[in-house]
Structure formats: structure tokens, C-alpha cells
C-alpha positions in Angstrom: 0.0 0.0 0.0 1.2 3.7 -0.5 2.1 5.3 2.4 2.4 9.3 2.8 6.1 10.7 2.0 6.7 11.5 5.8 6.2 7.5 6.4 8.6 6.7 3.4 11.4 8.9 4.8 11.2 8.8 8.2 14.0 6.6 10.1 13.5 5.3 12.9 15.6 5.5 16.1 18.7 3.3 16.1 19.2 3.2 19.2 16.0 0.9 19.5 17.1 -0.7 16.5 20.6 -1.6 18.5 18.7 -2.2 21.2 16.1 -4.8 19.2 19.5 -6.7 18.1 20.8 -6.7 21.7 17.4 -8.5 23.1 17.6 -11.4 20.1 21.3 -12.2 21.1 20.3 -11.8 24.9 17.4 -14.4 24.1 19.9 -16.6 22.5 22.0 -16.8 25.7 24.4 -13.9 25.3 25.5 -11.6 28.3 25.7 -8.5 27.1 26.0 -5.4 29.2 23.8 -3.0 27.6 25.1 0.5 27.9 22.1 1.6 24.6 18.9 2.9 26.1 19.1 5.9 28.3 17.0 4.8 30.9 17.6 3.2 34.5 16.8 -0.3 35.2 14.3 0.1 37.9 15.7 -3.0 40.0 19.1 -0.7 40.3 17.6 2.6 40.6 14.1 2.4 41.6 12.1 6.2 41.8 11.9 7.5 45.4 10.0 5.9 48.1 7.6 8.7 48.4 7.2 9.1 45.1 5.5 5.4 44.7 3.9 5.9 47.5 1.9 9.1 46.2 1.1 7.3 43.0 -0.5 4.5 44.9 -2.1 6.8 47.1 -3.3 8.9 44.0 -4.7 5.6 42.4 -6.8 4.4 45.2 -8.1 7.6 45.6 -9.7 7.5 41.5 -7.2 10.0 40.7 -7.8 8.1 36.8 -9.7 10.7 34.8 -8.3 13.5 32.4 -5.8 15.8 33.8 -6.5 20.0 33.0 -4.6 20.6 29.3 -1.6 22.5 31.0 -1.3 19.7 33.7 -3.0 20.2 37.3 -2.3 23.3 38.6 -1.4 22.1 41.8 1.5 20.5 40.1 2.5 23.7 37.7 2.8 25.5 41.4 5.3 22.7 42.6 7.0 23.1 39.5 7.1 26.6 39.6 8.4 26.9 43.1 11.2 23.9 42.4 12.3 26.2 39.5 12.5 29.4 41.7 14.6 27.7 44.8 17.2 25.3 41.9 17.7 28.1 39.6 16.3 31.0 40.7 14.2 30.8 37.9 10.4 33.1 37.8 7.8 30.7 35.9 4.0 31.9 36.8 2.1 28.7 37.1 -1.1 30.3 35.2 0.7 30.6 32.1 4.2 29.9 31.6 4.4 26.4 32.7 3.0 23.1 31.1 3.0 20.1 31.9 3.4 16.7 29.3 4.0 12.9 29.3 7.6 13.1 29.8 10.0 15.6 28.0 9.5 13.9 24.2 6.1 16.1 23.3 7.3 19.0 24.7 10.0 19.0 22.4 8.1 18.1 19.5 5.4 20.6 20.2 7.9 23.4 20.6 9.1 22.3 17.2 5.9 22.3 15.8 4.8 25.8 17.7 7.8 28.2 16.5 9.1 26.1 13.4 7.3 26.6 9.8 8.3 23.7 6.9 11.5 24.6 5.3 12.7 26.9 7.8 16.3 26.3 9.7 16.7 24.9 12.8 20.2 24.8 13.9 22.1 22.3 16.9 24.8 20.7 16.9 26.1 16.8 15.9 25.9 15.0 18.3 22.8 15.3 19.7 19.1 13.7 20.9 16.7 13.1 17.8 16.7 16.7 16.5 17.3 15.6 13.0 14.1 13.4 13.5 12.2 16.3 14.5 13.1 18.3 11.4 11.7 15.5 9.9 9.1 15.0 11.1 8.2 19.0 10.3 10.0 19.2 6.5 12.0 21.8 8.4 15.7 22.5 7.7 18.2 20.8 9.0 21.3 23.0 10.1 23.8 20.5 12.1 26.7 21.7 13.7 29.8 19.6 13.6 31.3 19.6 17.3 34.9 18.8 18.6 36.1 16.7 21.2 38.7 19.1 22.6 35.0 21.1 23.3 33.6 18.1 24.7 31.2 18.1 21.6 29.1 21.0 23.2 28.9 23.7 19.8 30.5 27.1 20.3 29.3 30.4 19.0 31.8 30.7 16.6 30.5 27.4 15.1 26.8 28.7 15.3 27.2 31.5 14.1 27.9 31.6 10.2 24.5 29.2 10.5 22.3 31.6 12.4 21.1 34.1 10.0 17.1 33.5 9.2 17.3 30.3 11.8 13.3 29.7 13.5 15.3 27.7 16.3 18.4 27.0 18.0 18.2 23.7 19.6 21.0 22.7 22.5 20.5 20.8 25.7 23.2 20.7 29.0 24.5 18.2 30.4 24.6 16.8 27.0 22.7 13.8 25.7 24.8 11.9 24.0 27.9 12.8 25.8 27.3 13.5 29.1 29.3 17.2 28.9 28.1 20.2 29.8 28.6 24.1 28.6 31.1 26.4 30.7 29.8 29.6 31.4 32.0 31.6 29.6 30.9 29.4 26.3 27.1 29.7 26.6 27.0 33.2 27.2 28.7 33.8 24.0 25.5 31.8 22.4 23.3 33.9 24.5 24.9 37.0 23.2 24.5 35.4 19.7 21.3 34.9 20.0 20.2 38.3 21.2 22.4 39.6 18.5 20.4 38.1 15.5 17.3 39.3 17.3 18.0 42.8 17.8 18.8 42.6 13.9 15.8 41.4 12.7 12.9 43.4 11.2 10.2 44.8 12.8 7.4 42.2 12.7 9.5 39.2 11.5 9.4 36.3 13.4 12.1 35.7 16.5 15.1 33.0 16.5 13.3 30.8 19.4 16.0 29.0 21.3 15.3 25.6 22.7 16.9 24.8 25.9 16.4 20.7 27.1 18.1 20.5 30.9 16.5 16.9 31.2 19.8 16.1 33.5 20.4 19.6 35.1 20.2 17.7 38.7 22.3 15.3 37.6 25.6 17.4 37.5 29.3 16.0 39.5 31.9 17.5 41.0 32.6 20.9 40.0 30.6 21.2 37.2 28.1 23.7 37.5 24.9 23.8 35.6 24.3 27.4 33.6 20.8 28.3 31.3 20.6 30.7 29.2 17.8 33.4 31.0 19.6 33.2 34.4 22.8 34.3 32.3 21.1 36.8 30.6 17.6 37.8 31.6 16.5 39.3 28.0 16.6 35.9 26.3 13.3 35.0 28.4 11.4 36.4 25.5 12.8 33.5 23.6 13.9 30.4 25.6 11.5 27.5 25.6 12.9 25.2 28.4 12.4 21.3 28.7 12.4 19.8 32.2 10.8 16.8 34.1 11.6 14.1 36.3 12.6 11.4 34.3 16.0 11.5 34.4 16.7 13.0 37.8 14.2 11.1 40.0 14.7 7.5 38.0 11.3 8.1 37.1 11.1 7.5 33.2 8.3 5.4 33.1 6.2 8.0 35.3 5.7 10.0 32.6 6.1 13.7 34.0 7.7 16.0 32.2 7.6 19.8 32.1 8.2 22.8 30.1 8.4 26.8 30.5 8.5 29.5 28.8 7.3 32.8 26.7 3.0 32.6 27.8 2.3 33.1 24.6 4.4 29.8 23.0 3.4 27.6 26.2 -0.5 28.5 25.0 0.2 27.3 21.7 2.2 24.0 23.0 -0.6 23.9 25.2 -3.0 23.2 22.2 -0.4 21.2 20.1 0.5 18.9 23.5 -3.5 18.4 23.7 -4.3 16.9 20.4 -1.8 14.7 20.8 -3.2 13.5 24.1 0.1 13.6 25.7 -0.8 14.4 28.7 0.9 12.8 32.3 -1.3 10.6 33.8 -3.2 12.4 36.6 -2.4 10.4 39.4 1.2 10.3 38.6 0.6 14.4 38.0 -1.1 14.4 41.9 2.3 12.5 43.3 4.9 14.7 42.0 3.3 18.1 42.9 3.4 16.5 46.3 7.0 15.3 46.1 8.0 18.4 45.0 7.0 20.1 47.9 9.4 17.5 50.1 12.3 19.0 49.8 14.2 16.9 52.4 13.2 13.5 50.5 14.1 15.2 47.1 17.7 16.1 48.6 18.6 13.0 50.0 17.0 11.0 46.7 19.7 12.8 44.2 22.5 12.6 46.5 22.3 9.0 46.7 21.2 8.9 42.8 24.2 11.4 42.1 26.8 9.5 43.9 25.6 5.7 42.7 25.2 7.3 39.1 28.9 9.3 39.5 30.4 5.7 40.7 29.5 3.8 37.6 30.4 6.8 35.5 33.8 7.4 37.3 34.3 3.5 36.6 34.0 3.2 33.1 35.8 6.5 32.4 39.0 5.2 34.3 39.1 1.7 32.8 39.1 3.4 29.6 41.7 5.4 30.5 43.9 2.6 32.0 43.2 1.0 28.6 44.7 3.9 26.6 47.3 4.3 29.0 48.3 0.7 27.8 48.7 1.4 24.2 44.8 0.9 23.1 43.3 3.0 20.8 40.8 4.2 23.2 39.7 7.5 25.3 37.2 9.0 27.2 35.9 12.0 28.3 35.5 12.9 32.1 32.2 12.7 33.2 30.4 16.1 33.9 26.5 15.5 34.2 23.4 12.8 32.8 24.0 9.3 32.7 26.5 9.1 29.9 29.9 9.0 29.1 31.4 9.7 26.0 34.3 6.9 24.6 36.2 6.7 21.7 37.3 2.9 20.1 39.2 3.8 17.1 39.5 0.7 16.1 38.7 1.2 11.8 40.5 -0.8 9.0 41.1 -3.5 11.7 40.9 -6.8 10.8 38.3 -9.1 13.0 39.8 -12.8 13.8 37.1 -14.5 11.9 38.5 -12.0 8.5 36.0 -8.8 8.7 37.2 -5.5 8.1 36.0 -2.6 10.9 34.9 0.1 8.3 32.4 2.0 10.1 31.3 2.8 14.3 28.6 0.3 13.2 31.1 -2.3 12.8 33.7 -1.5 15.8 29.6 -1.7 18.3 29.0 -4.9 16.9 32.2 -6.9 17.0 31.9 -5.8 20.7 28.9 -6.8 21.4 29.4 -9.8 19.9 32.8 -10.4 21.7 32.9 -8.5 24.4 29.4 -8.6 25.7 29.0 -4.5 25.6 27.3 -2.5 23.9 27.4 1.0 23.3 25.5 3.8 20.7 27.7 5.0 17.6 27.6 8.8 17.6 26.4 8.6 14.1 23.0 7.3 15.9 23.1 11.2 17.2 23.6 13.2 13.2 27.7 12.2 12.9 29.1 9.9 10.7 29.7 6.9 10.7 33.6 7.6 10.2 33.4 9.0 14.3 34.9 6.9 16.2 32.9 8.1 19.4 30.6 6.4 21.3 27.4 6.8 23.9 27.7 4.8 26.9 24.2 5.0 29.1 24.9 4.0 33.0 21.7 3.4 34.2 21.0 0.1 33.7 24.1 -1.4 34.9 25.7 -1.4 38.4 29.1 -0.2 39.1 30.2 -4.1 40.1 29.0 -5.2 36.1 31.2 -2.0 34.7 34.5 -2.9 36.4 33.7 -6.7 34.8 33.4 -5.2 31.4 37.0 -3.4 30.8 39.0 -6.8 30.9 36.5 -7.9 28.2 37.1 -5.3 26.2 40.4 -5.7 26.7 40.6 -8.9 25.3 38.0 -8.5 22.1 40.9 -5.1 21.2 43.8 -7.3 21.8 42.7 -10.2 19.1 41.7 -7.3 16.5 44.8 -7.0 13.4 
């Protein structure tokens, strides 16, 4: 049967296509550590006690019916105050706050509430399913190439020859795929950018929008300090659209809370978009969080134990690496700075495999470790690279520090037999 052109041309993720090939070889009797999906396992990192505990108590009191458009307002006033006391940040509850099922439709429906077909939308390689988007909308596709000696976070000297006309700037911090994080002195050079090709715009003619995703915000280590753009400067309120939730921070990706803020009148028009789609968070899981919000002791001591468990495996992976290149391996890493991810390089192309296989692409080096090593990570060329980039995702969550420290002598071995 025909299908419409967006059907024909739309890819779908890879990482759940790694993922689908993981689970087969698992079901044959493989152990693989899966390092794909950015998620938690649930066993490892279960959500916090009181947050369970509200969405049972929610339940049994029928909280099961539609939630309000925007979310429950009781919720939008938790989120609202959480904003004020972590970042200082002044979001009115009435109109500059909604809530979704989990961060994914608010980012589609800020896409689809500032971004016309064919326009630009600019952010930078890697990143999280932003060429999908522009997909998904026949917009423009304007992908910055990023370095490693940045920590693959884009610069304003890179954005800037691509700015010109843009609809939307699209970055997130800490970074997903690589778990890095803008310095202060870099993003306020965007922000300056941004309010730069504003100020030179006609009268009438439409804004550069910037999208800000800080998904992993609370999930930042050591001395690496979270920025956003309006706290840096206050005159780009106008035009950041923020995604939020507590997904990642609270373990909680299966609750299904997420939450954006921003301009009134874009958060009106997401508003709309969000309720069409019927993306809405449940409404008992919407009643628990506005009440765990509100507990700031239980919130505290959750992310300090998630922080420090999360920081461990991170800090685990990232030295074993290290000890590997330190050895003569073709390897690296990148110290971990924030989320659940750490960025490693295997640089391993034109090798030849025992069994006769040349490595030609990141697609090749992932699979000849999962298949003998047991690990598996996500090519950056799942994120808009190529495949030539010999840099990888590695996703924590699902694993416990004990199973990391198991998997470097593995991949010791698998490196050691390649030619």
C-alpha cells in the first residue's frame, strides 16, 4: 500500500534498532551489558519511596480521569516553586508552565509551535533526535559539527555563520549523548548570539526561538556547575522554551512527568499542540509529584544517593578506559560532567576481526563488541555524525558499578585479538 512521504522517509531510532539486536542475542543466551537505552533499570535505581507511595495513594483515591490541558495546577505551582529555589528561575504557574507525558512532546510541540516547513533549525552533531524532529516537520536541517577538545558541546563561533534566518536553536546541557556540559564563559557567547540576530531582525518578523532541554540539570558531578541561558542573561526569556521533568533526575522514566516553561504566549500554543496529541501525564502520577515536590528533604537525599551511585559507575567506566589507553589501546574518554552518559572513543577502523572482517564504520567497531565483548554502546552517528566518528554513547543506568568494572577486561581482550 502507499504510504504518505513522511512515512517513506522517516527513520527510525537506532538506538532501538541496536537495542532490538541486543534483546535477540540476549534471548539466544548472550551476556551483554547493555550500555544503549538511556533509561535506569528500575531494580538498580528504583524512583523514590515517596514518590511510589503518592502514585498508589493517588490511584486508590480515582485520581484516573483526564488531567487540565496544562497539567493540574497544583502540580504547575510545585513546579514553579522547584524552579525558583534550583535556579532562581520566575515561571507563573497560570501561564508559563505546562506540563506533558515526559519531556519527548514538549519538544516536539515546541518544534511544531515556532518552526514553519522549510525553515532552519540549527544544533549541533551530536545530539538527541533533533534531526528526526526536522523531519518530522520538513524543516531545515542546520547540524553543527562539534569537537572533542569542546567536549562536543557547539561554540558560538561554530553557530554563528548558520544563524542568519534560523526559526530555532536547539542545545540541551548536560549533554545527551555525551554527558558534557557548557562552561559559562561558552554559553553566554551563544546567548549573546542569539540576542544579536534578534536585535537585527525586522520589525514584525518572526524571533530566533531558542530551545533549551536540561532533562539532567540535577544530575551534574563534581565541580561542574549547571548554567541556562535566561539566568545568564535575563533578556533571552522572551525566547527560551525550556524542557524539564523528572525522568531522568528522579529515575522516574516510566512516570511519565515531564515539564516545560517559557514565553506565555508559546506555552499557549504547545498547550494546544500537547492536547491533540493527548500527551498528557497521567493524573495520578501528575497528583504525586506536585506532592513530592513540595518534600524538599526526600528530594535532597533521593539525588544525592542517585548522584553518587550514578557518578560511581560513571567514574568507573571512564578510568578503565583510560587505563586502557594508557596501555597502548586506541581508546579514550571523556570525564564525566552530568546525565547518565559517558562519551568513549574505540578507534579501532581498517582493523581486521579474527574470523576475517574488516571494521569500516562505528557500526562495525559496536558490533564486533557486542558480539565479543558482551558491551554495547551507541555510535555517535545514531546522534547526526558519521559513521567515520569513532565516538561512542555509553548509558549507566542500567548497569551497576560491580558489572562496569567486569566489562573493561573484556574489552580488553575483544581489542587485543583485532589486526
Amino acid at each position: 500500500m502507499s504510504v504518505s512521504v513522511l512515512a517513506q522517509n522517516l527513520r527510525g531510532s537506532e538506538i532501538i534498532k541496536i537495542a532490538g539486536e541486543i534483546n535477540e542475542l540476549k534471548r539466544r543466551g548472550e551476556n551483554i551489558a547493555n550500555l544503549t537505552i538511556g533509561d535506569f533499570d528500575s531494580n538498580i535505581y528504583p524512583i523514590p519511596t515517596a514518590l511510589k507511595q503518592g502514585i498508589i495513594e493517588a490511584y486508590n483515591d480515582n485520581q484516573t480521569n483526564y488531567p487540565p490541558a496544562d497539567g493540574l495546577l497544583s502540580l504547575r505551582e510545585s513546579v514553579s516553586k522547584f524552579l525558583k529555589d534550583g535556579y532562581n528561575l520566575d515561571y507563573a504557574a497560570s501561564n508559563e508552565i505546562l506540563i506533558s507525558g515526559g519531556s519527548r512532546p514538549l519538544i516536539y510541540s515546541i518544534y511544531m509551535a515556532v518552526v514553519n516547513p522549510g525553515e532552519k533549525v540549527v544544533f549541533p552533531t551530536p545530539s538527541w533526535n533533533n534531526n528526526h524532529y526536522c523531519d518530522l516537520l520538513s524543516a531545515e536541517s542546520v547540524m553543527i559539527e562539534t569537537r572533542p577538545e569542546n567536549n562536543f558541546m557547539p561554540t558560538a563561533d561554530e553557530i554563528r555563520p548558520h544563524i542568519k534566518g534560523a526559526a530555532l536553536l536547539a542545545l540541551c546541557s548536560p549533554l545527551n549523548p555525551t554527558g558534557t556540559m557548557f562552561g559559562k564563559k561558552d554559553l553566554e557567547e551563544i546567548c549573546d548570539l542569539v540576542i544579536e540576530e534578534n536585535k537585527n531582525r525586522a520589525a514584525g518578523e518572526k524571533p530566533l526561538y531558542l530551545l533549551y532541554d536540561q532533562i539532567y540539570s540535577q544530575l551534574t558531578f563534581g565541580e561542574h556547575k549547571h548554567f541556562d541561558p535566561v539566568t545568564l542573561r535575563p533578556e533571552l526569556k522572551d525566547y527560551t522554551i525550556f524542557v524539564d521533568g523528572g525522568s531522568k533526575c528522579f529515575a522516574a522514566t516510566g512516570v511519565r512527568v515531564g515539564w516545560g516553561f517559557g514565553p506565555a504566549h508559546v506555552i499557549d500554543n504547545m498547550k494546544a499542540i500537547v492536547g491533540h496529541m493527548g500527551a498528557w501525564a497521567p493524573k495520578a502520577e501528575q497528583f504525586a509529584m506536585a506532592k513530592f515536590l513540595q518534600d524538599e528533604s526526600s528530594v535532597d537525599t533521593y539525588l544525592t544517593e542517585l548522584k553518587g551511585n550514578v557518578q560511581a559507575s560513571l567514574n568507573s567506566l571512564y578510568q578503565g578506559f583510560q587505563q586502557l589507553k594508557a596501555e597502548g589501546f586506541s581508546v579514550d574518554s571523556i570525564e564525566p560532567m552530568g546525565a547518565i552518559y559517558l562519551t568513549v572513543k574505540v578507534d579501532y577502523f581498517g582493523k581486521t576481526t579474527p574470523d576475517g572482517k574488516v571494521l569500516e564504520t562505528a557500526t562495525d567497531i559496536n558490533f564486533y563488541l557486542i558480539k565479543n565483548a558482551g558491551i554495547a554502546f551507541v555510535p555517535f552517528s545514531a546522534f547526526g555524525t558519521g559513521e567515520d566518528v569513532a565516538w561512542f554513547r555509553a548509558s549507566v543506568g542500567t548497569i551497576t558499578d560491580a558489572d562496569i568494572r567486569q566489562t573493561i577486561p573484556r574489552i580488553k581482550e575483544a581489542l587485543s585479538k583485532l589486526k
